[in-house]
Backbone as JSON Lines, residues from 0, in Angstrom:
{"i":0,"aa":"X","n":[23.32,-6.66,-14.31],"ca":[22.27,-5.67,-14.33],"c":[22.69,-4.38,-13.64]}
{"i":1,"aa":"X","n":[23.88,-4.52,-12.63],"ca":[24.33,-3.08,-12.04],"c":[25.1,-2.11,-12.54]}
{"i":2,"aa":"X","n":[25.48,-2.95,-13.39],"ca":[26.19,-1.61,-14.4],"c":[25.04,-1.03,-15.55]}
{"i":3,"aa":"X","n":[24.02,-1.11,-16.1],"ca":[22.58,-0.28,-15.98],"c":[21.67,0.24,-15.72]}
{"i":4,"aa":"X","n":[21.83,-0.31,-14.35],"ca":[20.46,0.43,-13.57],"c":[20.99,0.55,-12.39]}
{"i":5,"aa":"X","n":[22.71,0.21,-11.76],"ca":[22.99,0.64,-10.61],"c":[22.73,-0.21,-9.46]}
{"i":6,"aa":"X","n":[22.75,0.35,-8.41],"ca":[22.65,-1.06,-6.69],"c":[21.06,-0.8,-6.27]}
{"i":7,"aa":"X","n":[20.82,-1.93,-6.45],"ca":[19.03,-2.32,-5.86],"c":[18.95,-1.23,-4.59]}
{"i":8,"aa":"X","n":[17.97,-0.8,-4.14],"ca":[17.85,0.79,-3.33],"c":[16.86,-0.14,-2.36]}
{"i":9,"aa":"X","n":[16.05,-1.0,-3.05],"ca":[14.68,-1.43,-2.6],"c":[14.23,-3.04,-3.08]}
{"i":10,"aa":"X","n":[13.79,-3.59,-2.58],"ca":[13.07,-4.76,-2.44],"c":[11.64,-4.98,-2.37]}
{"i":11,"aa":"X","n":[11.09,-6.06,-2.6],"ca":[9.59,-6.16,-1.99],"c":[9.77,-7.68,-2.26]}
{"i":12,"aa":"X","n":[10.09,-8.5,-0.87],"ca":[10.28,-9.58,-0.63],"c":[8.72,-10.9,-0.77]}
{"i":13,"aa":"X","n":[8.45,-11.88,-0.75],"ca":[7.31,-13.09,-0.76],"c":[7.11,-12.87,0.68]}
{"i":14,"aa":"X","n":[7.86,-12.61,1.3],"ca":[7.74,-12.43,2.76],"c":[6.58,-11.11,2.88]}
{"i":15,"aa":"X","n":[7.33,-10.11,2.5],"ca":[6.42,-8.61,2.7],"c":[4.88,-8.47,2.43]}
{"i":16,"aa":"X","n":[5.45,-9.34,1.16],"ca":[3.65,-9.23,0.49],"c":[2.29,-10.13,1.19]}
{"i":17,"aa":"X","n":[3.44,-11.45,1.67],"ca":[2.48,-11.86,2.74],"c":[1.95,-11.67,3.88]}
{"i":18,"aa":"X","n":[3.13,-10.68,4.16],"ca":[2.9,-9.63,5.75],"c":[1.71,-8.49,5.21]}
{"i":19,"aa":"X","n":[2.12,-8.1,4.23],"ca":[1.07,-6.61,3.99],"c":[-0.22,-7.25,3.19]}
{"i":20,"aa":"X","n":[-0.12,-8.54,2.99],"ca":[-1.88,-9.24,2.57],"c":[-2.22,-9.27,1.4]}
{"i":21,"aa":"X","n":[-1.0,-9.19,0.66],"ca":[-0.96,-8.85,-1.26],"c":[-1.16,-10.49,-1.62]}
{"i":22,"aa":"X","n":[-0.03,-11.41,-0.61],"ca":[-0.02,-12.71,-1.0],"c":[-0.75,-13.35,-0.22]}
{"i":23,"aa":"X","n":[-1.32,-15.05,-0.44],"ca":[-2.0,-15.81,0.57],"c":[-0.94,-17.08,-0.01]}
{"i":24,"aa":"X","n":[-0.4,-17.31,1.6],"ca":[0.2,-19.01,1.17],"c":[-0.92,-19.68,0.99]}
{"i":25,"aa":"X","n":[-0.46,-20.66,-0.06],"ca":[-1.52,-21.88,0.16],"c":[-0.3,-23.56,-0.14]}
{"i":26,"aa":"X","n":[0.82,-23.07,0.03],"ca":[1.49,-24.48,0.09],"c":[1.34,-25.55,0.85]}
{"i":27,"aa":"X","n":[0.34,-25.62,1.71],"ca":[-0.18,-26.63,2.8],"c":[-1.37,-27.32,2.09]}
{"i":28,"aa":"X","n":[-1.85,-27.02,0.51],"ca":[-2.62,-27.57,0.03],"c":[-2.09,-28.44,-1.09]}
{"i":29,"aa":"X","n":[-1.16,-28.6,-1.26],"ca":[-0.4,-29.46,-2.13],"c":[-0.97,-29.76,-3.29]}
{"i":30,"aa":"X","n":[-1.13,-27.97,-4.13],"ca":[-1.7,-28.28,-5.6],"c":[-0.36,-28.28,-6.16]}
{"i":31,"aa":"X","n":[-0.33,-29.13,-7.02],"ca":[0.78,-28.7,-8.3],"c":[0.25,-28.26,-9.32]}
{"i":32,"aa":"X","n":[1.23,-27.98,-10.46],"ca":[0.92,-27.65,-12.05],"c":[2.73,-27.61,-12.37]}
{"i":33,"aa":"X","n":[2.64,-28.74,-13.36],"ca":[3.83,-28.76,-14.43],"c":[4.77,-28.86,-13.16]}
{"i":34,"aa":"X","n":[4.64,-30.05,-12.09],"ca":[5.75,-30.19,-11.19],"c":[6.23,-29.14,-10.28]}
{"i":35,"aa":"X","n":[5.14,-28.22,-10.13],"ca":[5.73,-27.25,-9.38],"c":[4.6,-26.96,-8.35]}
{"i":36,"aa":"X","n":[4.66,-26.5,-6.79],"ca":[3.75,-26.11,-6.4],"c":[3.07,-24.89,-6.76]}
{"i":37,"aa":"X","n":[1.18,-24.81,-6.85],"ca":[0.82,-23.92,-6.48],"c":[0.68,-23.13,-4.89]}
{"i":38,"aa":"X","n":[1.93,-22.21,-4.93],"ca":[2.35,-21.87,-3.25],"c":[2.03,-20.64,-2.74]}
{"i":39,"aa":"X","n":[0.88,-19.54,-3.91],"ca":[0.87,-18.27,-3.52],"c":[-0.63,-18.4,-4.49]}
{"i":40,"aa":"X","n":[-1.47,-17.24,-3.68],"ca":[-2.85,-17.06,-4.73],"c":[-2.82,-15.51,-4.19]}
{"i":41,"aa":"X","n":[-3.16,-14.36,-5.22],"ca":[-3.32,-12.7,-4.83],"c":[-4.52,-12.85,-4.04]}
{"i":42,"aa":"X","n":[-4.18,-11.81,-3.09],"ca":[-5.43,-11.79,-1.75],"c":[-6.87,-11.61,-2.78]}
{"i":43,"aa":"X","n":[-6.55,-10.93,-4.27],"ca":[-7.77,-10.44,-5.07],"c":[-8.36,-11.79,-5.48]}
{"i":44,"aa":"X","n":[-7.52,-12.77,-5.91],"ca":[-8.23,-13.97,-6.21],"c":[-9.18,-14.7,-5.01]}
{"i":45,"aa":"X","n":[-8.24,-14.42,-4.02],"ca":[-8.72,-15.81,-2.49],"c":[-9.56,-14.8,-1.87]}
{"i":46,"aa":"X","n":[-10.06,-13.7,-2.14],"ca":[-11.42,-12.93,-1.6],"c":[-12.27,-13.01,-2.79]}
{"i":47,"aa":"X","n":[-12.29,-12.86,-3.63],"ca":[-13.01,-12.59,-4.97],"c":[-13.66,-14.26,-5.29]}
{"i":48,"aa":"X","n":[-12.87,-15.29,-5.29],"ca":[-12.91,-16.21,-5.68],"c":[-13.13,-17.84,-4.57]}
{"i":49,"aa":"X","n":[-12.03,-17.3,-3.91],"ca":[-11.86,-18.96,-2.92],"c":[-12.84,-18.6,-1.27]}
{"i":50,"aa":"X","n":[-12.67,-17.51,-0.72],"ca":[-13.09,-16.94,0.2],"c":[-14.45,-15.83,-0.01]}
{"i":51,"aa":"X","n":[-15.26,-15.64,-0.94],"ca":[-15.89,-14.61,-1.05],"c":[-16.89,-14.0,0.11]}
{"i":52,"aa":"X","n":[-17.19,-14.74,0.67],"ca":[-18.06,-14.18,1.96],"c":[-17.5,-13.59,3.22]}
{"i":53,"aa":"X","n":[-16.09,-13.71,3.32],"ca":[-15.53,-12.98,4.05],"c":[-15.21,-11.44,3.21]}
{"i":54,"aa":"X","n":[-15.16,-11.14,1.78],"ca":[-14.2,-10.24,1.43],"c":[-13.28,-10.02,1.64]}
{"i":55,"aa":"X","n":[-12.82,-8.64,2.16],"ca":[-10.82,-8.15,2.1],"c":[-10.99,-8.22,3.47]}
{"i":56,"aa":"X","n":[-11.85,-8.71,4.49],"ca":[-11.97,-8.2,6.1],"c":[-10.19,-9.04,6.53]}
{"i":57,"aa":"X","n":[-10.59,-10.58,6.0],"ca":[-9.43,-11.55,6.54],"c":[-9.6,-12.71,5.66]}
{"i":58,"aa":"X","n":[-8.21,-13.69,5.95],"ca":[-8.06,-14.57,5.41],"c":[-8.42,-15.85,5.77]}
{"i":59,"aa":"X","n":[-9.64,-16.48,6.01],"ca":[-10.08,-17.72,6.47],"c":[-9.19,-18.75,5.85]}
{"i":60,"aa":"X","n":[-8.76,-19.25,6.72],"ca":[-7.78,-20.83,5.61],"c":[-8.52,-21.88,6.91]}
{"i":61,"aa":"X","n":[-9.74,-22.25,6.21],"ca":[-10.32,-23.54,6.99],"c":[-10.27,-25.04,5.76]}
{"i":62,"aa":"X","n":[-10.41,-25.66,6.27],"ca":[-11.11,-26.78,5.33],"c":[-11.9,-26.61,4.03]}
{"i":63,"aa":"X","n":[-12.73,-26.0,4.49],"ca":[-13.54,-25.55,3.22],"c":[-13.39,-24.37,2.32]}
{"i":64,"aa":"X","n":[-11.98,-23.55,2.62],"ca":[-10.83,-22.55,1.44],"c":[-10.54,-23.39,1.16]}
{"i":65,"aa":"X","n":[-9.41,-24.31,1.6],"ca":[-8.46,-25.85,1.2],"c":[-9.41,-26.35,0.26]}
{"i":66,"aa":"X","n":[-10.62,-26.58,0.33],"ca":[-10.87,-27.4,-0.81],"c":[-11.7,-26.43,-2.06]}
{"i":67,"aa":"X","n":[-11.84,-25.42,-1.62],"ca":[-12.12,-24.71,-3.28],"c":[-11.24,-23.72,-3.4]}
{"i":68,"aa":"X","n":[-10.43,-24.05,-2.64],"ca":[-8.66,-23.57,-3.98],"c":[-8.94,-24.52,-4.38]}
{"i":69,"aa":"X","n":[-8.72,-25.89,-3.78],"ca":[-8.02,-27.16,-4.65],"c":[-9.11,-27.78,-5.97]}
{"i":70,"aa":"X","n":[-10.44,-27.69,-5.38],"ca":[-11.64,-28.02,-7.27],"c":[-11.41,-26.65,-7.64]}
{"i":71,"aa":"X","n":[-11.09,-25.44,-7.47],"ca":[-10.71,-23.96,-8.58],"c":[-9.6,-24.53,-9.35]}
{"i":72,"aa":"X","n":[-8.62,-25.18,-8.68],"ca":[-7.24,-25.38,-9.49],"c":[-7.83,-26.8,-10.36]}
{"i":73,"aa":"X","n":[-8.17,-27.46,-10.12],"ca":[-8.54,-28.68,-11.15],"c":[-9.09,-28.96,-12.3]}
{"i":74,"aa":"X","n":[-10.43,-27.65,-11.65],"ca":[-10.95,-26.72,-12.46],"c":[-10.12,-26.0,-13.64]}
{"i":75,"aa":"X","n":[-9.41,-25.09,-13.4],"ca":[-8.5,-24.58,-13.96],"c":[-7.27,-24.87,-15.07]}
{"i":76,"aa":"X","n":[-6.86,-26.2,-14.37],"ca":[-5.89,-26.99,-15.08],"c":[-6.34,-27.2,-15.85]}
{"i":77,"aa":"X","n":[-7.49,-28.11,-15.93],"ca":[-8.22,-28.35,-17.63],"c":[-8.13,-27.45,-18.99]}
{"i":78,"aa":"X","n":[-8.16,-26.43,-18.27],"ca":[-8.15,-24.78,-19.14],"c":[-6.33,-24.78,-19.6]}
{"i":79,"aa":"X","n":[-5.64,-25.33,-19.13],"ca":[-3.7,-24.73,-18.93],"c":[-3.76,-24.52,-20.26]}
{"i":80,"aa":"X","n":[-3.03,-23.62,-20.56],"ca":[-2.31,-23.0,-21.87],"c":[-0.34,-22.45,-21.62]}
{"i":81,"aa":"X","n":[0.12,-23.71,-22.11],"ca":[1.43,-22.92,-21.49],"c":[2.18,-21.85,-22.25]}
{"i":82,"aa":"X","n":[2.36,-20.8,-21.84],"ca":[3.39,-19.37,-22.49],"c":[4.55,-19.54,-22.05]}
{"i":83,"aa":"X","n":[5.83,-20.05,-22.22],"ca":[7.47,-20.25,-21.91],"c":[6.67,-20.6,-20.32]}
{"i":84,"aa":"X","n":[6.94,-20.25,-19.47],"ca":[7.27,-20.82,-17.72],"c":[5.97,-20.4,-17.27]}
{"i":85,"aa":"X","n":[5.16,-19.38,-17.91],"ca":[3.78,-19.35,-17.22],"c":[2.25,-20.24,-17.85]}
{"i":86,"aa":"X","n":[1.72,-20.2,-17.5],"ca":[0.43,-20.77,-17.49],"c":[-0.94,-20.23,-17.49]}
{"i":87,"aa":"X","n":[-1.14,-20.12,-18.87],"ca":[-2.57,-19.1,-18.73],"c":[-3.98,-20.03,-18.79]}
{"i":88,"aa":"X","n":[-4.78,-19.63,-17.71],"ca":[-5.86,-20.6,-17.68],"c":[-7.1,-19.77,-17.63]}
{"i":89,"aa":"X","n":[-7.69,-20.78,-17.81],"ca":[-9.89,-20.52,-17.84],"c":[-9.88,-19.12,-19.36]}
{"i":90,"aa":"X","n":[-9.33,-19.42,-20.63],"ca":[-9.02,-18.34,-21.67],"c":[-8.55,-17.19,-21.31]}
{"i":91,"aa":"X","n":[-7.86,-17.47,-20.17],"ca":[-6.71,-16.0,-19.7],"c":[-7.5,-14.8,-18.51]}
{"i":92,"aa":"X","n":[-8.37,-15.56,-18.22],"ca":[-8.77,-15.06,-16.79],"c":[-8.08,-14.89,-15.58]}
{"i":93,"aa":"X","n":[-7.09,-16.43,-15.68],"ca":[-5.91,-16.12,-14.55],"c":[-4.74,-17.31,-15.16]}
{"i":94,"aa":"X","n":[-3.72,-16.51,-14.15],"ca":[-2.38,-16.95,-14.75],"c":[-1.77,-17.77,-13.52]}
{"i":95,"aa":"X","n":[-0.68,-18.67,-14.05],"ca":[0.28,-18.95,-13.0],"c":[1.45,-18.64,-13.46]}
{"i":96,"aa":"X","n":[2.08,-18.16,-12.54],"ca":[3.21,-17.91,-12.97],"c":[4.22,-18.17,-11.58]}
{"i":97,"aa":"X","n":[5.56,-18.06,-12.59],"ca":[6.79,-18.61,-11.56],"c":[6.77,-17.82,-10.3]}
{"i":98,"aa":"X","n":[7.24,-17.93,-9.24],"ca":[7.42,-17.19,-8.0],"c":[8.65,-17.31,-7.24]}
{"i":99,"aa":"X","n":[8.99,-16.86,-6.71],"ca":[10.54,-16.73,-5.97],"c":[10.19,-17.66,-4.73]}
{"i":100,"aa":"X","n":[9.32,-18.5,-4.69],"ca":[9.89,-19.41,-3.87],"c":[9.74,-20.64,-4.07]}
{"i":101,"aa":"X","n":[10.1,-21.08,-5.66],"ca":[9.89,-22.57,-6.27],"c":[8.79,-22.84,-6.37]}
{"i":102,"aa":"X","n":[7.46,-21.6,-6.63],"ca":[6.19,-22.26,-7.18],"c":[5.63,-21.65,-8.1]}
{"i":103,"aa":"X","n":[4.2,-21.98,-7.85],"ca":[3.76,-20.52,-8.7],"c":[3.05,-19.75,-7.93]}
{"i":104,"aa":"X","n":[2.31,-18.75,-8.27],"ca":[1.09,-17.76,-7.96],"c":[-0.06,-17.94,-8.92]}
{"i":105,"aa":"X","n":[-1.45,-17.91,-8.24],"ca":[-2.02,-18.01,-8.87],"c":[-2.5,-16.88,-9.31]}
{"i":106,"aa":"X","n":[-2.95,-15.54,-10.28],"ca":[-3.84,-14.48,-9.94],"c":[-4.47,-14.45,-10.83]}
{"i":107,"aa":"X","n":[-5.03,-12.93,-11.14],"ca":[-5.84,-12.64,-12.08],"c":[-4.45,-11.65,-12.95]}
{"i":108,"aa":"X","n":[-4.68,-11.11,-14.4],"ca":[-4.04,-10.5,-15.24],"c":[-3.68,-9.25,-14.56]}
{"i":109,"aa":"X","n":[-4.63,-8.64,-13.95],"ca":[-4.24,-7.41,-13.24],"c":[-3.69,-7.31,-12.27]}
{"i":110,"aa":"X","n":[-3.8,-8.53,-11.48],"ca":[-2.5,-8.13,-10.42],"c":[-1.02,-8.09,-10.41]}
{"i":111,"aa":"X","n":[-0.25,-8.27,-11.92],"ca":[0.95,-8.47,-12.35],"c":[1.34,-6.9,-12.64]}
């Protein structure tokens, strides 16, 4: 790829995005899909969706996030539609897709 577009200038690491609040681990909840963990959800999903009563303030990861990620994803799976390595679910409301650290992400279409 460097003889077309030259030496990478810039990055934006799984690390960064979880520092700057783009990503939320959730690999301590041990969802899978298609053998792989679900190990990342966009802060837009886990406020919008798993967390909503907090909003964008912070990231609550109690017991009771842990378990509605985990009935959202079960939920969800029912819906799987696989596209080559990603996973479109609930009729393409949200996706999983591969992630750079052997899992997936869960989000919505617009956060890609």
């Amino acid at each position: 790829m460097t003889e077309y577009f030259g030496e990478v200038i810039s990055t934006y690491t799984d690390a960064d995005a979880q520092a700057d609040g783009v990503l939320i681990n959730t690999g301590d909840y041990f969802v899978e899909a298609n053998g792989r963990p679900v190990n990342r959800v966009t802060a837009s999903v886990w406020h919008e969706v798993i967390d909503p009563e907090k909003g964008c303030a912070s990231v609550t990861r109690t017991k009771e996030t842990g378990d509605r990620f985990i009935a959202l994803m079960d939920r969800l799976m029912a819906t799987a539609k696989a596209d080559r390595d990603w996973l479109i679910l609930d009729g393409g409301r949200f996706w999983l897709i591969p992630n750079e650290v052997n899992g997936y992400t869960l989000m919505y279409p617009s956060d890609y």
